[in-house]
NUDO-482379 format. One record per residue (C-alpha): residue in three letters; x negated, y negated, z negated. Coordinates in steps of 0.25 Angstrom, whole numbers, plus 2048, in hexadecimal, padded with zeros to 3 digits. Each point is the difference from the previous one (the first is absolute). Example, Ala and Ser with C-alpha at 12.3 -4.5 7.8 and 13.67 -1.06 7.14 Angstrom:
<recs>
{rec ALA,{7CF,812,7E1}} {rec SER,{7FA,7F2,802}} 
</recs>
This chain:
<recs>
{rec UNK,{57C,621,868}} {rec UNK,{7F9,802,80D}} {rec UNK,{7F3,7F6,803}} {rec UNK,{808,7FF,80C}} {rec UNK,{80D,7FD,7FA}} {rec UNK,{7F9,7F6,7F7}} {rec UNK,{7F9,7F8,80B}} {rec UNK,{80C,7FF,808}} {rec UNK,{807,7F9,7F4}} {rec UNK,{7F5,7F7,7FE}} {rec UNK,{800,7FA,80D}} {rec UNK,{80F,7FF,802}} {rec UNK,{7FF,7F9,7F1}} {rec UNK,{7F6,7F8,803}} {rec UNK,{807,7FB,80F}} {rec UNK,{80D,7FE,7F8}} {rec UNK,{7F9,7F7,7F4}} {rec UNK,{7F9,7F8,80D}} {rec UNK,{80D,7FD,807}} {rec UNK,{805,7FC,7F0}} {rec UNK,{7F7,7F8,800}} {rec UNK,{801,7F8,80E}} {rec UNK,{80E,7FF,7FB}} {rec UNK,{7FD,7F7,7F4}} {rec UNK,{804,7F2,801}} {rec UNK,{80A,803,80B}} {rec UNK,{80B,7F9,7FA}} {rec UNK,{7FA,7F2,804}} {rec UNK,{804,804,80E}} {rec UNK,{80F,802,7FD}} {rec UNK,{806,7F2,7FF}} {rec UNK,{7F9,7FC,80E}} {rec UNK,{804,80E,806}} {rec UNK,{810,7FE,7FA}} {rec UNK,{801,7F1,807}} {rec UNK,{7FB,807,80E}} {rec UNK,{80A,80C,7FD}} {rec UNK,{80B,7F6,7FE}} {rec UNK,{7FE,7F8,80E}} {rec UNK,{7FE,80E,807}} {rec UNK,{80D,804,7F8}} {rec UNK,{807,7F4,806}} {rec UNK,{7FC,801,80F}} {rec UNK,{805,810,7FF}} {rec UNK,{80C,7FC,7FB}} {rec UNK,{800,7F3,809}} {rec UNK,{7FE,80C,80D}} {rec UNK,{808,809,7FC}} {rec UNK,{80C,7F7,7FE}} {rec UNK,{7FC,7FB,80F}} {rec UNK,{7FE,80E,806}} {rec UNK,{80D,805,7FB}} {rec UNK,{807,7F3,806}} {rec UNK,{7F9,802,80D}} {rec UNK,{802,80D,802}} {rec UNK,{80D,801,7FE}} {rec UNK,{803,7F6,80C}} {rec UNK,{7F5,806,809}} {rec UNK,{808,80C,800}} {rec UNK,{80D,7FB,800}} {rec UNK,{7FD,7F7,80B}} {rec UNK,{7F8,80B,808}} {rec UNK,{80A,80A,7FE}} {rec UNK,{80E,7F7,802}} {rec UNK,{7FD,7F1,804}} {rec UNK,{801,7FC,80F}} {rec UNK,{7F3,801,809}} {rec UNK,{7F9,7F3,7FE}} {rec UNK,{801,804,7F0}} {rec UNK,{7FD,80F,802}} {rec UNK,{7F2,7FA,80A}} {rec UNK,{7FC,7F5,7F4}} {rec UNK,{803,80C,7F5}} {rec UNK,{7F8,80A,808}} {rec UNK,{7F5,7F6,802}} {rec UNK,{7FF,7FD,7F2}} {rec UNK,{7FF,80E,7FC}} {rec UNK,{7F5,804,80B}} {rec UNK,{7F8,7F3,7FD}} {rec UNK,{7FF,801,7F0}} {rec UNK,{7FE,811,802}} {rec UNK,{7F6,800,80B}} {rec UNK,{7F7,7F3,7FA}} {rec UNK,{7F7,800,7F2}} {rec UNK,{805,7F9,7F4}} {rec UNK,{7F3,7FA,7FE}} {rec UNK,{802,7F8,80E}} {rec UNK,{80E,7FD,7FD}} {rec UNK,{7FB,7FC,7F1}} {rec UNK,{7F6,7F6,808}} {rec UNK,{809,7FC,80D}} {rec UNK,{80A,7FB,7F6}} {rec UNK,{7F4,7FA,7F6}} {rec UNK,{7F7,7F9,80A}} {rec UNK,{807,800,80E}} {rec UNK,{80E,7FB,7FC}} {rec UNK,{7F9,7F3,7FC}} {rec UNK,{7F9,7FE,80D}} {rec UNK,{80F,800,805}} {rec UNK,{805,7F4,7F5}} {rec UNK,{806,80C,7F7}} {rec UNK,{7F8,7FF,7F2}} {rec UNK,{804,80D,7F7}} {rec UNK,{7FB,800,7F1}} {rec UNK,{7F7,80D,7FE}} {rec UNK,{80B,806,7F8}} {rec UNK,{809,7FE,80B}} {rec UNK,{7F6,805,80A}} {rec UNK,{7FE,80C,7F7}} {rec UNK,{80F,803,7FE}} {rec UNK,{804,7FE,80F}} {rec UNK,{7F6,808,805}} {rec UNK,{803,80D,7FB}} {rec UNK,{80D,7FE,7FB}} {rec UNK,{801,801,80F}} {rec UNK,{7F8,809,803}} {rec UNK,{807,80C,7F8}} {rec UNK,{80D,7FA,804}} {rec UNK,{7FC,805,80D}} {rec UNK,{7FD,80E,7F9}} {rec UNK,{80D,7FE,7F9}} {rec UNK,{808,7FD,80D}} {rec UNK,{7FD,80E,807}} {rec UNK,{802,805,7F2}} {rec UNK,{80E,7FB,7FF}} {rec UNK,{805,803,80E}} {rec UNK,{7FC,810,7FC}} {rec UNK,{807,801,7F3}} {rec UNK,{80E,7F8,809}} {rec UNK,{7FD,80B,80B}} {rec UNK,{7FF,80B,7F5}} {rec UNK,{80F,7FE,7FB}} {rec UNK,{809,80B,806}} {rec UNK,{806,7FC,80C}} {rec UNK,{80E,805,7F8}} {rec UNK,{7FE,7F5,7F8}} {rec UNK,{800,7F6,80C}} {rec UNK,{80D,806,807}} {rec UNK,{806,800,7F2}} {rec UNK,{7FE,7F0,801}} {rec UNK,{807,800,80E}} {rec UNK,{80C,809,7FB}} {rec UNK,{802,7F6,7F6}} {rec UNK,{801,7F5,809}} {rec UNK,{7F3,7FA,7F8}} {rec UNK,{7F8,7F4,806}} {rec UNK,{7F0,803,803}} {rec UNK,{7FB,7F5,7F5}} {rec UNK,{80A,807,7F8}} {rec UNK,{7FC,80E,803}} {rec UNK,{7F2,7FD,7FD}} {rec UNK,{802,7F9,7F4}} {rec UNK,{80B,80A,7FA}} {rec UNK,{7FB,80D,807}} {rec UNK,{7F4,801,806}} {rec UNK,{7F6,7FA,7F7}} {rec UNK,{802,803,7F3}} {rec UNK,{7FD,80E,806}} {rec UNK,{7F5,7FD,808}} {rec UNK,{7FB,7F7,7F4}} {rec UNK,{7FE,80C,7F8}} {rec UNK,{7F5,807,80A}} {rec UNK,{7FA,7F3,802}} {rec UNK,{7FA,7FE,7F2}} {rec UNK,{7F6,80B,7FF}} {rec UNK,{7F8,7FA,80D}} {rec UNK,{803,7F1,7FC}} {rec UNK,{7F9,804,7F3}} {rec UNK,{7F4,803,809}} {rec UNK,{801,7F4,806}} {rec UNK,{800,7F6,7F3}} {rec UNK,{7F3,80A,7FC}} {rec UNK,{7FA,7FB,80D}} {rec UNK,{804,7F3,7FE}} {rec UNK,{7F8,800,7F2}} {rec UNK,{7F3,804,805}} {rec UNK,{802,7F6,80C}} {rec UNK,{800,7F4,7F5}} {rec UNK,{7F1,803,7FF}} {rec UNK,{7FF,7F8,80F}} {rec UNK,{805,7F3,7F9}} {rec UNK,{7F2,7FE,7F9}} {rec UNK,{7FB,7FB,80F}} {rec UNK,{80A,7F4,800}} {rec UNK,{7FB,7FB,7F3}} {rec UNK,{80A,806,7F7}} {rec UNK,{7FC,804,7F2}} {rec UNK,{807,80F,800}} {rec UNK,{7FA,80B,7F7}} {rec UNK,{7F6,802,80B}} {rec UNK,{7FC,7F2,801}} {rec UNK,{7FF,800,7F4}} {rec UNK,{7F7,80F,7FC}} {rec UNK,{7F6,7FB,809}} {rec UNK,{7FC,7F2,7FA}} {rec UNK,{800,807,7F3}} {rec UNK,{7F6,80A,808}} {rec UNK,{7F7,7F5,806}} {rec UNK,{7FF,7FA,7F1}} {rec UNK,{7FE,80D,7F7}} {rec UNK,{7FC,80A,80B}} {rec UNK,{808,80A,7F7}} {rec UNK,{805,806,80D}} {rec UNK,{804,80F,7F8}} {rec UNK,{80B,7F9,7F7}} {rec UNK,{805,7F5,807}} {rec UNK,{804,80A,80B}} {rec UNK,{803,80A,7F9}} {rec UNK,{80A,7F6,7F9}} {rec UNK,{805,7FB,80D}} {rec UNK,{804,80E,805}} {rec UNK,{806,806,7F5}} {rec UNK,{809,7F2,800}} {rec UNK,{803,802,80F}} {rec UNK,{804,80F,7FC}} {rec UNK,{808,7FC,7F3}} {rec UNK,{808,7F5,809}} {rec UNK,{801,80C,80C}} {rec UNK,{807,80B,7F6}} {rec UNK,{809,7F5,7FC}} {rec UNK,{806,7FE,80E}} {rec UNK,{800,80F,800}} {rec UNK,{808,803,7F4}} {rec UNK,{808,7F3,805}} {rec UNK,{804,807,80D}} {rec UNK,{802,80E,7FA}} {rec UNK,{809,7FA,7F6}} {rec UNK,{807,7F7,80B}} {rec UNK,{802,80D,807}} {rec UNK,{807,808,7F5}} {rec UNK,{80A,7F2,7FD}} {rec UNK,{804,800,80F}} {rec UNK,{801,80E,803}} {rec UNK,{809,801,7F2}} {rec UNK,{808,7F6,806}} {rec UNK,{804,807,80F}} {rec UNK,{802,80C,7F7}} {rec UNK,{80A,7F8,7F7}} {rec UNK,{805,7F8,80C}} {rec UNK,{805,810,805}} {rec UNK,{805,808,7F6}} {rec UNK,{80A,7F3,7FC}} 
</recs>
């Protein structure tokens, strides 16, 4: 074997033995990192939940509702889209209590961008309804079909279909948003990585740790969606050949 070839080898042996050994002991980080990834879990799942909600009447409302509703919906979209989380995070934290409205941090935490991607979602929404053949909606008419009921027979599960892949995006964003929380006190998996840093210094495995957690968490709503995706998509294509 070359010298070259031999060096080469060692260093990379000896920068893979290093990183081992900076590894060891890692396990006494996991039971305090899994309580932070279950409050973060819980506020993504708490937002989405919300931003789903939210969305859904922000678009109907800005799409169909009379002109005071279509103002509030447009307001509330423009608001939540043109301002940063981390303010709405600390208006709802610190502000609302000036204003006699106390929130728990959890609240705060799960308000804040449950809203905030709702406002993503809205627009998101009002695409995929706008996307559906205009076919479709004079079908509805010929058969004498109500616009609730259209919408609800019709037109969403259609446009629900195409809304998936982009609303996947937005969880994922809604994920990586939950790191915000650790400024209102709550003890997420970011909180939580950084006390174990301040204590132990070992900045390379807790992080490390903390990102490949992040990344599990974000191929699960991945493969979630995808799989979402093929179930409704095999239902419209059910729904047409009967």
């Amino acid at each position: 074997m070359p010298l070259k070839s031999i060096v080469v080898t060692a260093i990379i042996a000896f920068a893979a033995g290093l990183v081992f050994a900076s590894f060891a002991g890692y396990e006494l980080f996991i039971p305090g990192l899994l309580e932070g990834t279950w409050i973060t879990i819980k506020i993504t799942l708490g937002g989405a939940l919300l931003a789903v909600v939210a969305a859904f009447i922000a678009a109907l409302a800005k799409m169909y509702g009379p002109a005071p509703i279509r103002w509030l919906a447009t307001c509330y979209i423009e608001v939540f889209r043109g301002t940063s989380a981390l303010v709405q995070l600390f208006w709802l934290f610190f502000v609302l209590p000036q204003l006699g409205v106390t929130l728990s941090p959890m609240m705060s935490a799960i308000l804040a961008l449950g809203l905030n991607i709702g406002a993503y979602g809205a627009e998101v929404v009002r695409g995929g309804i706008n996307g559906v053949s205009r076919d479709q909606w004079e079908a509805t008419i010929a058969l004498n079909m109500s616009r609730p009921l259209a919408l609800r027979r019709i037109i969403l599960p259609q446009a629900f279909i195409a809304m998936i892949p982009p609303w996947g995006n937005l969880f994922i964003e809604l994920l990586k948003s939950t790191s915000l929380v650790s400024l209102i006190t709550i003890s997420d998996l970011t909180f939580r990585a950084q006390q174990m840093n301040q204590a132990t210094f070992r900045t390379l495995e807790i992080f490390t740790l903390v990102l490949l957690i992040y990344l599990g968490i974000s191929l699960l709503i991945t493969f979630g969606m995808r799989a979402l995706e093929r179930i409704a998509t095999g239902g419209i294509v059910r729904g047409r050949a009967s």
